[in-house]
C-alpha positions in Angstrom: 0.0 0.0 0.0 2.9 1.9 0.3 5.5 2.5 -2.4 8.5 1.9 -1.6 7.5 0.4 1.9 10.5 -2.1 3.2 10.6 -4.2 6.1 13.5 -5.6 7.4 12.5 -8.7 9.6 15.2 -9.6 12.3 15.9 -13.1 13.8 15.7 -16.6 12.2 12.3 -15.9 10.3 13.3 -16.2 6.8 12.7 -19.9 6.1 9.0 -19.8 7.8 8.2 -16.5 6.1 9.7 -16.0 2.8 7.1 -18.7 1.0 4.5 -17.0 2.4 5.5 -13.6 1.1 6.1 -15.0 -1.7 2.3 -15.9 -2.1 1.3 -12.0 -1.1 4.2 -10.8 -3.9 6.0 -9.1 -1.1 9.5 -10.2 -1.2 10.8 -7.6 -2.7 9.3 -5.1 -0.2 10.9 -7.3 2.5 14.9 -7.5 3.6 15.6 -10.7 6.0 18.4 -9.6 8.4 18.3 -13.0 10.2 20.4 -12.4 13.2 22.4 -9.3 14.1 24.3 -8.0 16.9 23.5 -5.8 19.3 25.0 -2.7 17.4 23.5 -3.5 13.7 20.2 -4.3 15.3 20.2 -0.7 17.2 21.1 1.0 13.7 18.1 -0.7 11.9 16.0 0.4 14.6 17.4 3.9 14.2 16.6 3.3 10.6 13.2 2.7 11.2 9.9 4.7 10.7 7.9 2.5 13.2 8.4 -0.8 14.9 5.5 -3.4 14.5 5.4 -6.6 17.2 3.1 -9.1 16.6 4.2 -11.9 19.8 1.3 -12.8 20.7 3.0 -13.9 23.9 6.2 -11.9 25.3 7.1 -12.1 29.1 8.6 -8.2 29.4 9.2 -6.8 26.1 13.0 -6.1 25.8 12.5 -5.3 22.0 9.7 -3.1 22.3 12.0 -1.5 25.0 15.1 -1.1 22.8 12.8 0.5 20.2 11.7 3.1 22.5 14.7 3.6 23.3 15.6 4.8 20.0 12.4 6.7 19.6 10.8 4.2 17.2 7.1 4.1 17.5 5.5 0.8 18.0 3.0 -1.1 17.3 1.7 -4.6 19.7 -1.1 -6.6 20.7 -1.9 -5.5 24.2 -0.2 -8.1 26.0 -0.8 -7.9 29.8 3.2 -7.7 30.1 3.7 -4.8 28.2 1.2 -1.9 29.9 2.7 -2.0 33.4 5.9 -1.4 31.7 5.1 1.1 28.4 2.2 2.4 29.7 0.8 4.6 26.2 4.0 4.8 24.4 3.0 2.1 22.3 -0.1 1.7 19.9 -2.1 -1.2 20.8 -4.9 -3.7 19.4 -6.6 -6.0 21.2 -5.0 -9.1 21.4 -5.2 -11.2 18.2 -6.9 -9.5 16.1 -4.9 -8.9 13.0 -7.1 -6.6 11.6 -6.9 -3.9 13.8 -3.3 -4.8 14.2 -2.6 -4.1 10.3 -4.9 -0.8 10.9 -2.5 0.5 13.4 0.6 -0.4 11.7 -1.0 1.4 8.7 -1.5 4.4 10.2 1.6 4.1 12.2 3.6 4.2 8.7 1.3 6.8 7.4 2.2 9.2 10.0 5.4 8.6 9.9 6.0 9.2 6.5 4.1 12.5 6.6 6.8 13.8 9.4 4.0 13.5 12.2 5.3 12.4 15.8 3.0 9.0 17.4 5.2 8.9 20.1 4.9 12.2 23.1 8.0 13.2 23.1 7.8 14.2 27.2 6.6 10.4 28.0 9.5 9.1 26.0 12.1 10.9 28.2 10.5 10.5 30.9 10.2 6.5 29.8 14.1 6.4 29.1 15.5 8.1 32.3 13.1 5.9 33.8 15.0 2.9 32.1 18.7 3.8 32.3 21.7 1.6 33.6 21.5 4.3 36.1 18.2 4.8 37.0 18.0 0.7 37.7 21.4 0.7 39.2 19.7 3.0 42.2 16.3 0.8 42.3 18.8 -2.5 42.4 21.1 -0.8 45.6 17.5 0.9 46.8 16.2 -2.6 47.4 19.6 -4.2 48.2 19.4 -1.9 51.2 15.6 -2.1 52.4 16.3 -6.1 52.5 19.6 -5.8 54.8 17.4 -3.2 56.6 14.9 -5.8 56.9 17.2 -8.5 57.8 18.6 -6.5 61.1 15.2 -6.3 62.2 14.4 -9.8 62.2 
């Protein structure tokens, strides 16, 4: 729907995927990065317009993370792991339903190519102080403490 959409797919997809999109004529819309290190994967996301994840079971959400962290938009099913965590940063559809997720995604893309902003940009800072090495480092010691605390008391 897009000319000249692409989507780069990262991990070990390409053998379950490509025949597939092969049948819907989009492999040449499609780039399979398979896997990537840490570094390559951070400069495709930096690359990126929006950042669609379709798990439809995840137990935190370090991708979605790392693609906020980069100021990606995303798009997810609203799995109960991810709210607590990314509040409304990201663009949700009810879980499982594809077609709402494709709607999303659409409109993710469209505003993105028009130069409009999905994410807020306050929440997003706010969202990666929130999540640096140094802002977990304190919450780790925080805790360390309040348990030896707790264990004098006892």
């Amino acid at each position: 729907e897009f000319p000249g959409f692409r989507a780069v797919l990262i991990g070990q997809l390409e053998r379950e995927m490509k025949p597939q999109l092969g049948d819907l004529g989009l492999l040449e819309c499609v780039t399979f990065a398979g896997l990537v290190s840490d570094a390559e994967k951070f400069r495709l996301f930096k690359a990126s317009r929006v950042m669609l994840m379709p798990s439809t079971y995840e137990s935190w959400g370090i991708v979605i993370a790392e693609a906020l962290a980069c100021g990606v938009p995303v798009v997810a099913y609203d799995l109960a792991a991810y709210r607590p965590v990314f509040g409304d940063l990201v663009q949700y559809a009810p879980c499982f339903d594809a077609g709402i997720f494709r709607r999303r995604a659409h409109e993710a893309v469209e505003v993105a190519r028009n130069g409009g902003a999905t994410l807020d940009a306050g929440k997003l800072a706010g969202f990666q102080e929130e999540s640096s090495w140094e802002a977990a480092g304190k919450r780790y010691l925080g805790a360390l403490q309040k348990l030896n605390q707790e264990s004098r008391i006892t």
